[in-house]
C-alpha positions as YAML, in Angstrom:
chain: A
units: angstrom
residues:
- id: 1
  name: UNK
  ca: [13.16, 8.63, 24.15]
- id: 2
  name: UNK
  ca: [12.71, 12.08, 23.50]
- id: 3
  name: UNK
  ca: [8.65, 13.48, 23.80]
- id: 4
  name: UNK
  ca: [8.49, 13.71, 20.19]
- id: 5
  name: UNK
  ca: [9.31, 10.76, 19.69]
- id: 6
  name: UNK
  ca: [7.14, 9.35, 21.96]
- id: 7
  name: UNK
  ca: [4.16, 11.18, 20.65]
- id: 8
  name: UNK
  ca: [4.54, 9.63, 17.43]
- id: 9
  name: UNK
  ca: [4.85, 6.33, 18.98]
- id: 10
  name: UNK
  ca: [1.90, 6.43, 20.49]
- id: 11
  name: UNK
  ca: [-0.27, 8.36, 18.00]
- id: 12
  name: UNK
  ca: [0.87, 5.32, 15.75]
- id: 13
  name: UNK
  ca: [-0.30, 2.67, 18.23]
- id: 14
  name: UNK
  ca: [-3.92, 4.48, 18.75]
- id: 15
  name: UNK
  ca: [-4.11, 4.22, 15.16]
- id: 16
  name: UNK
  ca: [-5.61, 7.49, 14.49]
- id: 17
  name: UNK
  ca: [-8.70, 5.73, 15.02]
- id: 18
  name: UNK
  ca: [-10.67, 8.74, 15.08]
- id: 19
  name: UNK
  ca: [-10.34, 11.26, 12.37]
- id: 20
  name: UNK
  ca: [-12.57, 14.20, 11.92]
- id: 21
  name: UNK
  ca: [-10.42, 16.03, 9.78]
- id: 22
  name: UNK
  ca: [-11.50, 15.87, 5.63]
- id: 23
  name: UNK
  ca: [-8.67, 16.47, 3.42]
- id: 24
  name: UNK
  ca: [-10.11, 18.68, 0.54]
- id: 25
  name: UNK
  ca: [-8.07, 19.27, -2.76]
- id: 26
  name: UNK
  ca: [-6.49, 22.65, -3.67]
- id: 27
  name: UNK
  ca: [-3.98, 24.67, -4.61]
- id: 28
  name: UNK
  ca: [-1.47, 22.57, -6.55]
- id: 29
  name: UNK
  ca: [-3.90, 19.44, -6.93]
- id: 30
  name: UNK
  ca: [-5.50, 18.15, -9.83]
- id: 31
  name: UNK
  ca: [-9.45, 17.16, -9.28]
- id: 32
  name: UNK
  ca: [-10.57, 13.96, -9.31]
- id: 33
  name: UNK
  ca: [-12.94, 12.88, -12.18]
- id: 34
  name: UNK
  ca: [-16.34, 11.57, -11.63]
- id: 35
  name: UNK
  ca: [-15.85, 8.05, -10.32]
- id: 36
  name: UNK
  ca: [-18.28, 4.69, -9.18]
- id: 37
  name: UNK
  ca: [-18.27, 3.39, -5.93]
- id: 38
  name: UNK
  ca: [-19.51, 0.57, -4.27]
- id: 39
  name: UNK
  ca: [-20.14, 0.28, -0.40]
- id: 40
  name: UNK
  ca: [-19.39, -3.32, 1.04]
- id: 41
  name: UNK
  ca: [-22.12, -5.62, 1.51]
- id: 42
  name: UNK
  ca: [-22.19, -8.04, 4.25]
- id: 43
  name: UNK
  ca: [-19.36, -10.28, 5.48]
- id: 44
  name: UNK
  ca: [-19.38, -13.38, 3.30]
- id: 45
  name: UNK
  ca: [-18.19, -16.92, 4.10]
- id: 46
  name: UNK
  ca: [-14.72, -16.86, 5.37]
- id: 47
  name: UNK
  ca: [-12.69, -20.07, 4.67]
- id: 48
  name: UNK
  ca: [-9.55, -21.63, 6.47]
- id: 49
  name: UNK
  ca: [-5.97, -20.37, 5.43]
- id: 50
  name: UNK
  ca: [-3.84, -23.23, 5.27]
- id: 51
  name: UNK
  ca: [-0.16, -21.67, 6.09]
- id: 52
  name: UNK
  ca: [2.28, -22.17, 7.99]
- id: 53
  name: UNK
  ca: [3.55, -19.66, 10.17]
- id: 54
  name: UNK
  ca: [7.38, -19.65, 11.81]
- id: 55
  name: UNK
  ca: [7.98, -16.71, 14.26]
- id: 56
  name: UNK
  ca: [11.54, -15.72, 15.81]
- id: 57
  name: UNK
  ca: [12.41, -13.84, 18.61]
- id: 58
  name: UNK
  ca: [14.30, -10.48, 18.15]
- id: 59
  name: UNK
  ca: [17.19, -10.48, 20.08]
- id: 60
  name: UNK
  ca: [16.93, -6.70, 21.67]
- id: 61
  name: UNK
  ca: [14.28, -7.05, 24.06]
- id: 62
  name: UNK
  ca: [11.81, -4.06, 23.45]
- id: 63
  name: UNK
  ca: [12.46, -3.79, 19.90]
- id: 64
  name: UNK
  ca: [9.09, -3.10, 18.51]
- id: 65
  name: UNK
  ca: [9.84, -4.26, 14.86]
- id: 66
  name: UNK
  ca: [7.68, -2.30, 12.76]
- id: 67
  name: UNK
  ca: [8.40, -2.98, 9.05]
- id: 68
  name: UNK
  ca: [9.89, -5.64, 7.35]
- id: 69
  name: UNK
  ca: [12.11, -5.58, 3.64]
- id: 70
  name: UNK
  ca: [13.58, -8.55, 1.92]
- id: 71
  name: UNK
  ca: [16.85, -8.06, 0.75]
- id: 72
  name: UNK
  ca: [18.95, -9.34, -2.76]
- id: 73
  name: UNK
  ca: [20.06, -12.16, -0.85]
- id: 74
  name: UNK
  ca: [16.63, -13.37, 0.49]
- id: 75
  name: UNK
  ca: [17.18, -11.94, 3.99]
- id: 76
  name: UNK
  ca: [14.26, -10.14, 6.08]
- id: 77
  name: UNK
  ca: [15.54, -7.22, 7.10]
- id: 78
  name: UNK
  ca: [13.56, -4.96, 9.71]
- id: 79
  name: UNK
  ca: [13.43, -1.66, 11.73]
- id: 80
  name: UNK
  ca: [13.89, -1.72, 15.99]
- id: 81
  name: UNK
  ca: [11.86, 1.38, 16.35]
- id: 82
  name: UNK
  ca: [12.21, 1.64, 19.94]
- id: 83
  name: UNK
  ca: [15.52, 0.48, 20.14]
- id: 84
  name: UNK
  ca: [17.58, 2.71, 17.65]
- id: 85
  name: UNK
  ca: [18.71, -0.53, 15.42]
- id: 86
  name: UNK
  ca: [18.11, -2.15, 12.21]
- id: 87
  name: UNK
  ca: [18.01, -5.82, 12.12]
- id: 88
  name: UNK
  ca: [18.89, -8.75, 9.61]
- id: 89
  name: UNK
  ca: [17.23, -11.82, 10.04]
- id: 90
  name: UNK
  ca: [18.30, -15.23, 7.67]
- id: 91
  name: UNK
  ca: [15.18, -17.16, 7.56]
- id: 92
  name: UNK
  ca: [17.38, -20.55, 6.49]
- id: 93
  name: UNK
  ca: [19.59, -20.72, 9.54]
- id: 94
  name: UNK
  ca: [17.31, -18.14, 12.13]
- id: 95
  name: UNK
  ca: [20.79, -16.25, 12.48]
- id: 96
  name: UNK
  ca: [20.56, -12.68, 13.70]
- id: 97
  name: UNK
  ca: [22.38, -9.40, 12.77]
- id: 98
  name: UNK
  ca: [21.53, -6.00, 14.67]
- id: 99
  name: UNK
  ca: [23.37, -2.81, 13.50]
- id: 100
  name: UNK
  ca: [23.33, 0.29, 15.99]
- id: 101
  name: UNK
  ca: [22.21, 4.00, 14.13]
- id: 102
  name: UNK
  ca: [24.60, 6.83, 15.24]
- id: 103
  name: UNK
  ca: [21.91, 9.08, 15.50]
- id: 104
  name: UNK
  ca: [20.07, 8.63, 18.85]
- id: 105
  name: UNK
  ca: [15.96, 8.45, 18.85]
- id: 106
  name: UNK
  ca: [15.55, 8.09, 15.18]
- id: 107
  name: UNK
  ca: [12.44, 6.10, 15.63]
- id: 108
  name: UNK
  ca: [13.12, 3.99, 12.70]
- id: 109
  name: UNK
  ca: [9.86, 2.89, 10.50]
- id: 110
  name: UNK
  ca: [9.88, 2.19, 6.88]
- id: 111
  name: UNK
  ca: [12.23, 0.79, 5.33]
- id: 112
  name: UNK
  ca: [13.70, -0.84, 1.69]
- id: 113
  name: UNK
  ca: [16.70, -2.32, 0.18]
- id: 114
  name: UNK
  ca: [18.25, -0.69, -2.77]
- id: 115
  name: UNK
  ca: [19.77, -2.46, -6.06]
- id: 116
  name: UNK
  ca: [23.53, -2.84, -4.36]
- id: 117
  name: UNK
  ca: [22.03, -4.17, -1.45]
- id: 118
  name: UNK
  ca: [22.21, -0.97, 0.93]
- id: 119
  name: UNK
  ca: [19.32, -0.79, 3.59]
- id: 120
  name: UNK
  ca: [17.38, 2.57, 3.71]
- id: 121
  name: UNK
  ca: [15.06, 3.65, 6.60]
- id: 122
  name: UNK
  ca: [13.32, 7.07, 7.30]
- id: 123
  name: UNK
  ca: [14.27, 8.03, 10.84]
- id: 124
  name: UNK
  ca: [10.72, 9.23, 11.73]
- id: 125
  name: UNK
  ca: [11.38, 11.03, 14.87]
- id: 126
  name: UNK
  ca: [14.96, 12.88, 13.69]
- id: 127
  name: UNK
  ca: [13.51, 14.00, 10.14]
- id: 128
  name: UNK
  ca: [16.12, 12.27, 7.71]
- id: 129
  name: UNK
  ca: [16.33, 9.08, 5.63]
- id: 130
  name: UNK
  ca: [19.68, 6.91, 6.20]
- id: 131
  name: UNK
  ca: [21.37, 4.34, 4.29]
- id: 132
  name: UNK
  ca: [23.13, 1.54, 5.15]
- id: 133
  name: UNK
  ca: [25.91, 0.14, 4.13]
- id: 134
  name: UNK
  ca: [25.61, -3.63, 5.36]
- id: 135
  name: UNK
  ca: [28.97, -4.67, 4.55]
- id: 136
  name: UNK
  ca: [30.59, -1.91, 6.40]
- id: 137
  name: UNK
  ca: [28.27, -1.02, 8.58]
- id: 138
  name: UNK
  ca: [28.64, 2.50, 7.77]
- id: 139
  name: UNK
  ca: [25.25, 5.07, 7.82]
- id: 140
  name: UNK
  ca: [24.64, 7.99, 5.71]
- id: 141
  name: UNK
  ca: [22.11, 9.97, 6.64]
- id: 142
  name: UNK
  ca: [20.25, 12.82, 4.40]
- id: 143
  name: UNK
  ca: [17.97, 15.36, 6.25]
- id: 144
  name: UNK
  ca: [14.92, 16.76, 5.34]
- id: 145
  name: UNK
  ca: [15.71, 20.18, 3.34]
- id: 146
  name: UNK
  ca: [12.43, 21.25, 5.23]
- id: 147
  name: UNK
  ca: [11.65, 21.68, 8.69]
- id: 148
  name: UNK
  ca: [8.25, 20.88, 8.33]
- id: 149
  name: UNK
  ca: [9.13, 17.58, 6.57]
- id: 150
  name: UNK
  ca: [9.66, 15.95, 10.36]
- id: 151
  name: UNK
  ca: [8.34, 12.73, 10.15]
- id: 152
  name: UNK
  ca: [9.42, 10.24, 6.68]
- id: 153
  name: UNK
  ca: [7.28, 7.33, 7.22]
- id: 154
  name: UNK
  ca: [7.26, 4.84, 4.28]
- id: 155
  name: UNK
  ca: [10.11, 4.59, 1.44]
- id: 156
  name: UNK
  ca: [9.78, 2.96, -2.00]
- id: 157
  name: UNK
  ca: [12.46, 2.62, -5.07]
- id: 158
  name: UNK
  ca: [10.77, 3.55, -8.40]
- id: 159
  name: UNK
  ca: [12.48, 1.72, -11.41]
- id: 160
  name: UNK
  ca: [15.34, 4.48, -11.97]
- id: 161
  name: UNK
  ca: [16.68, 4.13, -8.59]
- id: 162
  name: UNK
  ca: [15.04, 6.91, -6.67]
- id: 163
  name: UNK
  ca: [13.36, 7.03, -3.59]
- id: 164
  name: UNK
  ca: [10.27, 7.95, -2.74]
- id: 165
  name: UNK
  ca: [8.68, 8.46, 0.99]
- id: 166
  name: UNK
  ca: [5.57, 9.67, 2.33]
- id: 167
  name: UNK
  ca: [6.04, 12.26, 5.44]
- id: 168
  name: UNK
  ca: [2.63, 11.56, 7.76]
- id: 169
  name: UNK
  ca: [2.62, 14.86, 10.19]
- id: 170
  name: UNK
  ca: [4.37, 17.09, 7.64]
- id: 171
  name: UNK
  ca: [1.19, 15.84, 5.22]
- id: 172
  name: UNK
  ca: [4.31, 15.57, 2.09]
- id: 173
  name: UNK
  ca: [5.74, 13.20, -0.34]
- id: 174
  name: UNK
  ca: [8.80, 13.56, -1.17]
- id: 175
  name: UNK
  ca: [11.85, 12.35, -3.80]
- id: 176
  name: UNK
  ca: [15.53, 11.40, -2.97]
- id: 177
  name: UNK
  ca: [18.29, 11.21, -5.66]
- id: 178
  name: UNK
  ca: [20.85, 8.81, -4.52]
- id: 179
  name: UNK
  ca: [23.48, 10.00, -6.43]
- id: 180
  name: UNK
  ca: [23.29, 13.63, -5.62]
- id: 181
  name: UNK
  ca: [21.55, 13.45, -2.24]
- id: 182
  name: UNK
  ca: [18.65, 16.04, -3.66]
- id: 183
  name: UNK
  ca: [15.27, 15.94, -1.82]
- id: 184
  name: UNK
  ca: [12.71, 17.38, -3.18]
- id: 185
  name: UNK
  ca: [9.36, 17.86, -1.40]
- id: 186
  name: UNK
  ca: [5.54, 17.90, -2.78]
- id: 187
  name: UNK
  ca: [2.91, 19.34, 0.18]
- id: 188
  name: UNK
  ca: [-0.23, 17.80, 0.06]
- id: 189
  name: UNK
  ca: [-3.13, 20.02, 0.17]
- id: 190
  name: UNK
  ca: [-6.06, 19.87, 2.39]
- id: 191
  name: UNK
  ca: [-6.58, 19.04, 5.97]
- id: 192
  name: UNK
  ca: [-4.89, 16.28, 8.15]
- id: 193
  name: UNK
  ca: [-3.72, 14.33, 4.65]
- id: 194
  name: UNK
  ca: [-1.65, 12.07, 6.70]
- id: 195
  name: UNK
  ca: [0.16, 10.66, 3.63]
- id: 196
  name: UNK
  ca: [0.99, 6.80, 4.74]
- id: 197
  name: UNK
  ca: [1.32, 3.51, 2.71]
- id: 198
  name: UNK
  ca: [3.11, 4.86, -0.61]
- id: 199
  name: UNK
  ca: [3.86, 2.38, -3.74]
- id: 200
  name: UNK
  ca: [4.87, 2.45, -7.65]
- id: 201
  name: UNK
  ca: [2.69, 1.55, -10.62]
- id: 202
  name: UNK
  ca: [4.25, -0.47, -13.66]
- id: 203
  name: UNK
  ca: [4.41, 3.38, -15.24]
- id: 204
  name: UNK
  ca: [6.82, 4.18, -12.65]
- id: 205
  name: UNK
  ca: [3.88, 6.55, -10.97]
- id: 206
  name: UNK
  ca: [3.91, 6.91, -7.20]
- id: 207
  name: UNK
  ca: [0.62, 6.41, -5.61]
- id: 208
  name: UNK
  ca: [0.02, 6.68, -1.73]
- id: 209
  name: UNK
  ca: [-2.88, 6.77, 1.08]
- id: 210
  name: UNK
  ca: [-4.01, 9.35, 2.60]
- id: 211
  name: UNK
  ca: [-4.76, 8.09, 5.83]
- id: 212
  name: UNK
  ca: [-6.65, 11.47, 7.43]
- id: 213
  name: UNK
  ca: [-9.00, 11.65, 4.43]
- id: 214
  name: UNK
  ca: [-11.16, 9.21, 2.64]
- id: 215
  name: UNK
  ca: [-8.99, 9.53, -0.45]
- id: 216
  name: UNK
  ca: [-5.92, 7.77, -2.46]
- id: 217
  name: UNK
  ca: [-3.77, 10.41, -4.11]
- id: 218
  name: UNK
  ca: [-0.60, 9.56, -6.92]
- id: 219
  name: UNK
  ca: [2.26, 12.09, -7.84]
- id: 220
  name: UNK
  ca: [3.68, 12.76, -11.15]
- id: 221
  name: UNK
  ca: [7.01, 11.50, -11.09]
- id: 222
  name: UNK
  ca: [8.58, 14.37, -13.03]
- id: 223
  name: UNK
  ca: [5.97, 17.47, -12.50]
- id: 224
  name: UNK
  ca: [4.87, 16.15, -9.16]
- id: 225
  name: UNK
  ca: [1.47, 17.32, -8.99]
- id: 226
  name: UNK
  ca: [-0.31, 15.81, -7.01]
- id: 227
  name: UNK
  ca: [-3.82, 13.81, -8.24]
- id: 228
  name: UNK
  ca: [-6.42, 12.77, -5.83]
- id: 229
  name: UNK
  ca: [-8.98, 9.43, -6.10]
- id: 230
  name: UNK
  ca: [-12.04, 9.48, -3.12]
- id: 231
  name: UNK
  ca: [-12.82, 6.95, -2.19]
- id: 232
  name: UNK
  ca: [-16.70, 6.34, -0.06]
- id: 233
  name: UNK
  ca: [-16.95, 8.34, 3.01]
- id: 234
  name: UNK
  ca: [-15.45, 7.54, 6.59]
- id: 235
  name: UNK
  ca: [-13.12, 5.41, 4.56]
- id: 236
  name: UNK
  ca: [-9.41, 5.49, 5.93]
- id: 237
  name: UNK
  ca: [-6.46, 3.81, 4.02]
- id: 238
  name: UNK
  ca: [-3.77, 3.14, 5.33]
- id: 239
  name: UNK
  ca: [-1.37, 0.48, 3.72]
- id: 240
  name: UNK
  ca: [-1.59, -0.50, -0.25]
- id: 241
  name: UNK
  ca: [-0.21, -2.89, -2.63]
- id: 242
  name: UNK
  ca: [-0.62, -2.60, -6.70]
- id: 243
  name: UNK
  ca: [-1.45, -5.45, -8.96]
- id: 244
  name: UNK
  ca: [-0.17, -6.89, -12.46]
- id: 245
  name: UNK
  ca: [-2.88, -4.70, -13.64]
- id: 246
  name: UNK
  ca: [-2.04, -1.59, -11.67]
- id: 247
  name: UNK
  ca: [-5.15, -2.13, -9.61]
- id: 248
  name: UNK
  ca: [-4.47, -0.92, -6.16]
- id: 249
  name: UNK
  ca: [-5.29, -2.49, -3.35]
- id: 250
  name: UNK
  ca: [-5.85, -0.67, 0.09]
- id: 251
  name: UNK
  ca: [-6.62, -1.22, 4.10]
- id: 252
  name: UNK
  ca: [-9.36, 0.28, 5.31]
- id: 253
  name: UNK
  ca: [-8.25, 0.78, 8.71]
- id: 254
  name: UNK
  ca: [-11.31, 2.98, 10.41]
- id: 255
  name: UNK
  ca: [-13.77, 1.16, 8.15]
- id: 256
  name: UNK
  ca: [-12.91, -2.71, 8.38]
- id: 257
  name: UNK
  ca: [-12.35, -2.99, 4.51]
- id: 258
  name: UNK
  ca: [-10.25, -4.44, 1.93]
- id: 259
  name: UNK
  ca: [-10.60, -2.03, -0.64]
- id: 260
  name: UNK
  ca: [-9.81, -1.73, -4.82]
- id: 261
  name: UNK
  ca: [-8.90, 1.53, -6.77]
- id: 262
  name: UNK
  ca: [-9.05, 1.54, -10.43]
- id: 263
  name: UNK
  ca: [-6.70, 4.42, -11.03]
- id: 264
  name: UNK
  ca: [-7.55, 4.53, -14.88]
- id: 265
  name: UNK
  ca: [-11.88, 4.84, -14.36]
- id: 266
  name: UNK
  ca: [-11.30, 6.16, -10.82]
- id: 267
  name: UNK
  ca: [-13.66, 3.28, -9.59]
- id: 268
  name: UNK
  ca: [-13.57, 1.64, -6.21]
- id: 269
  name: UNK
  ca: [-14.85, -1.49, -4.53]
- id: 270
  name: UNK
  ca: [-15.24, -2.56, -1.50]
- id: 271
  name: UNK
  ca: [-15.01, -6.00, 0.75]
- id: 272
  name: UNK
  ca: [-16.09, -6.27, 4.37]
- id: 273
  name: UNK
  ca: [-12.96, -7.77, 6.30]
- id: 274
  name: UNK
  ca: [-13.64, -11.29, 7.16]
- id: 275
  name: UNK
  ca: [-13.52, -10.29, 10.93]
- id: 276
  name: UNK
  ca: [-15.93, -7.06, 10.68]
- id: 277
  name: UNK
  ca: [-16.17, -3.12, 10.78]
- id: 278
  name: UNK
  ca: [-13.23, -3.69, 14.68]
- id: 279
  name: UNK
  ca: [-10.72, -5.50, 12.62]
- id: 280
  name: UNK
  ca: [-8.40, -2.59, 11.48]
- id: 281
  name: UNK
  ca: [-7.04, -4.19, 8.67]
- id: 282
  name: UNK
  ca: [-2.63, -2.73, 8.22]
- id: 283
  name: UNK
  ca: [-0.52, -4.38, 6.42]
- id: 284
  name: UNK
  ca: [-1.02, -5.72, 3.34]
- id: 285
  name: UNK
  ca: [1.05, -7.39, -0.02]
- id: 286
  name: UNK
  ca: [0.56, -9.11, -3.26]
- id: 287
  name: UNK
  ca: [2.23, -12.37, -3.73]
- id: 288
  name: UNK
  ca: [3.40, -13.52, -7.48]
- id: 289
  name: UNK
  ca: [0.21, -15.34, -7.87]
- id: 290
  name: UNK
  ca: [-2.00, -12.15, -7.35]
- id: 291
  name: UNK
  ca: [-3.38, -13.26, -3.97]
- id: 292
  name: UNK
  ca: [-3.79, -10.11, -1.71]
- id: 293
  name: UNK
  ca: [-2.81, -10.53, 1.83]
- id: 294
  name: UNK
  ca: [-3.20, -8.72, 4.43]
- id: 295
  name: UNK
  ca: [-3.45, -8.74, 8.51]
- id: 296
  name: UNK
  ca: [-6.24, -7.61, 10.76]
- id: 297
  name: UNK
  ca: [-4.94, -5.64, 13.52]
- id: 298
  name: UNK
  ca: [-7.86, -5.51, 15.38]
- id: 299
  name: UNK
  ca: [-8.33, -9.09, 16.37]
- id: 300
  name: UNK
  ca: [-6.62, -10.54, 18.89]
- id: 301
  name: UNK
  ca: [-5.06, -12.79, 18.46]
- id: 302
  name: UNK
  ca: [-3.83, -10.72, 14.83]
- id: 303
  name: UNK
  ca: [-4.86, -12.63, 11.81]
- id: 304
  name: UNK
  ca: [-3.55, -13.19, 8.45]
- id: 305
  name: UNK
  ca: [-6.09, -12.95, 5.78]
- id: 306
  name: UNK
  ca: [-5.62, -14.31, 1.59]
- id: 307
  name: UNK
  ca: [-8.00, -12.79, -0.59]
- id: 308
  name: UNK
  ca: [-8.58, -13.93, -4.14]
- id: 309
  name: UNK
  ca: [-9.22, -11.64, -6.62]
- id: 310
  name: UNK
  ca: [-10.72, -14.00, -9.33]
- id: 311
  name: UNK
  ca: [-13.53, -15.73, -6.68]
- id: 312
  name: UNK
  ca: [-13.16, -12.38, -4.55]
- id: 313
  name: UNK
  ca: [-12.91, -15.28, -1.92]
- id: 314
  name: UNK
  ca: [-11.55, -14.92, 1.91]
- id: 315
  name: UNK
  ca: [-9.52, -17.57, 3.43]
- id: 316
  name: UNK
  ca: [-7.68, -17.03, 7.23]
- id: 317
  name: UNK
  ca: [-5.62, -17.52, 10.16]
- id: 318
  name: UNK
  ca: [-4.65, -16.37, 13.29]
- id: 319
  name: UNK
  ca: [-0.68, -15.62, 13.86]
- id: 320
  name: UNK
  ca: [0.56, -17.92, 16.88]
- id: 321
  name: UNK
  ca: [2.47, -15.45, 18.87]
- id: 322
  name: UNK
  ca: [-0.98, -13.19, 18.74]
- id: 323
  name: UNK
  ca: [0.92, -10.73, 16.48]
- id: 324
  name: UNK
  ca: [0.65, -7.58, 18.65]
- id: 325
  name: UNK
  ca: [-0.23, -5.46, 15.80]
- id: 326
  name: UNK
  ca: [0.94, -6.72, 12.21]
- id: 327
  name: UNK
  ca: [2.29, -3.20, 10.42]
- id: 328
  name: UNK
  ca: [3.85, -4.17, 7.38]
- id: 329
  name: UNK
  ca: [4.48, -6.85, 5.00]
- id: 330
  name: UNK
  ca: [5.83, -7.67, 1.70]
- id: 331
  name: UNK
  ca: [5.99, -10.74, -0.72]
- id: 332
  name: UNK
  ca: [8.62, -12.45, -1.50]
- id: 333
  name: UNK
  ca: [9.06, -13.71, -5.49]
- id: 334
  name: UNK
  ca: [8.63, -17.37, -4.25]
- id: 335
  name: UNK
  ca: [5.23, -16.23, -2.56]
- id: 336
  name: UNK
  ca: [5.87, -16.51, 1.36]
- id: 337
  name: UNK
  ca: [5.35, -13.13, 3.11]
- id: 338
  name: UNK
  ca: [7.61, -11.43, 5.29]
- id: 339
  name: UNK
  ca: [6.29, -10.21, 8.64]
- id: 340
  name: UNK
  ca: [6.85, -7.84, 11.81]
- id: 341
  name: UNK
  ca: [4.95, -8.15, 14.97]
- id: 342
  name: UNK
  ca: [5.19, -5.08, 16.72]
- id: 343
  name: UNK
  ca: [3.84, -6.19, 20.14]
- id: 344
  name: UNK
  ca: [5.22, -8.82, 21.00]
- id: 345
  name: UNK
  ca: [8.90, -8.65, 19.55]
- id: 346
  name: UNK
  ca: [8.73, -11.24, 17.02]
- id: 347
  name: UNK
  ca: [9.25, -11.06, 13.15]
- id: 348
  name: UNK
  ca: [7.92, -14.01, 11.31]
- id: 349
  name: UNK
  ca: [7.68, -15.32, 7.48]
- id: 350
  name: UNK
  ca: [4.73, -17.03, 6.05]
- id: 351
  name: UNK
  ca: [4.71, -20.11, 4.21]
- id: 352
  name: UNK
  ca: [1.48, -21.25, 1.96]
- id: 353
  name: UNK
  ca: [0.62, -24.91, 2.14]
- id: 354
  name: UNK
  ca: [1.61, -26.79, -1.42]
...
């Protein structure tokens, strides 16, 4: 592993626990309008999460699974980003499939499974986004036009097919055509953005955390200017999930928070996590129901947490292996959630109790 790569790791790991940096809007962003926020009271009752939790073993020791993707078929897919691979997991049978990158130290981290059933992952420590081609095994891989754009972190398909990523270090978001290949790249002003969790409204409009400032930002899908959303201060999002409603639901990581943006008042709420101001809430989803999930990486063992909108209710659970840091998840359309554990090799699907 080169040092770059290694840096990344481990400014990952730490968390970026400590920010001092302020992002501040400028040239090229559009202000933010007045908006109400709420600071989280105290911790209310927290009730038991009745799930059931399966965890397998990834076959390449060392792994360090960091996202997971379902597939068309059902599959969990998931990147090795220590270990240069992309793996396939079928939850029915537990059978295994690892496929090898060509491109050495790619640090894979997000990734996301197109229409045709392609698998595409940002290569984090080599600067490009890859796709591939399950069937044949084949990988294509498109580099960042920009030198600066060094790090894509998190990918999402918007309704017409194109992809959009968040690029941490280079503080960009940026836009791939997959039928020409074109990137195009959007800088986000300010300080130590750290652009991170990124997802798409109904509208088709990209929004993403900005994980070195206490703000959420979204990016006009054809102009892309950029539009910021603060959020209360030392607040740090990291991973998000939108609603039905377009309600978007964030991690406080620094804070301990599950937190809500209203995108069309600009308002925000906030929820103490059930574990406190250490639990470093990560990953997060939204299952078909509207239940917001999410994992506290701060607890050991890592927990799963349900939150319910409607009775703004907690209910949780602690992940049997101990999780070793829960990065990502998504939902699945029959409502289990898809899991990596980074720490301790394992990726894992969870099933609510009927």
């Amino acid at each position: 592993m080169n040092k770059r790569t290694m840096a990344v790791v481990v400014g990952l790991a730490l968390g970026f626990g400590v920010l001092l940096a302020r992002g501040a809007s400028g040239d090229g962003l559009t202000p933010t309008p007045a908006t109400s926020r709420t600071t989280p009271s105290a911790a209310a009752a927290v009730g038991e999460l009745k799930v059931a939790i399966k965890e397998w073993d990834v076959p390449t020791k060392g792994a360090h699974p960091h996202d997971p993707a379902m597939a068309l078929d059902g599959s969990l897919w998931f990147t090795e980003q220590l270990q240069n691979k992309l793996g396939r997991l079928d939850p029915a049978s537990g059978a295994f499939k690892e496929y090898t990158l060509k491109i050495e130290d790619s640090g894979r981290h997000g990734l996301v499974a197109d229409s045709s059933g392609n698998i595409w992952f940002t290569g984090n420590a080599k600067g490009y986004i890859g796709k591939l081609d399950p069937k044949s095994g084949e990988v294509t891989a498109y580099q960042m036009p920009d030198a600066k754009a060094e790090d894509p972190h998190t990918a999402v398909f918007d309704a017409r097919g194109i992809l959009w990523f968040t690029v941490q270090v280079g503080s960009m978001v940026g836009r791939l055509d997959p039928r020409t290949g074109k990137i195009d790249l959007k800088t986000v002003q300010g300080q130590r953005a750290l652009p991170y969790g990124i997802a798409i409204n109904s509208n088709g409009v990209p929004f993403f955390c900005e994980f070195g400032t206490n703000k959420m930002a979204k990016i006009d899908p054809q102009t892309m200017t950029i539009t910021e959303f603060k959020l209360p201060e030392g607040a740090r999002p990291r991973r998000m999930a939108i609603d039905a409603q377009d309600k978007i639901y964030f991690t406080d990581y620094e804070g301990g928070n599950l937190g809500r943006l209203d995108p069309a008042t600009g308002s925000v709420k906030m929820w103490p996590s059930p574990s406190g101001t250490k639990s470093a809430p990560y990953g997060i989803t939204i299952t078909p129901d509207g239940a917001v999930w999410f994992s506290e990486s701060g607890m050991k063992p890592n927990t799963m947490v349900r939150f319910d909108p409607k009775t703004e209710q907690f209910a949780r659970a602690t992940i049997p292996s101990g999780g070793g840091t829960v990065r990502n998840m998504v939902a699945t359309p029959d409502g289990r959630v898809y899991i990596a554990c980074s720490g301790v090799n394992k990726v894992g699907v969870v099933q609510p109790s009927r």
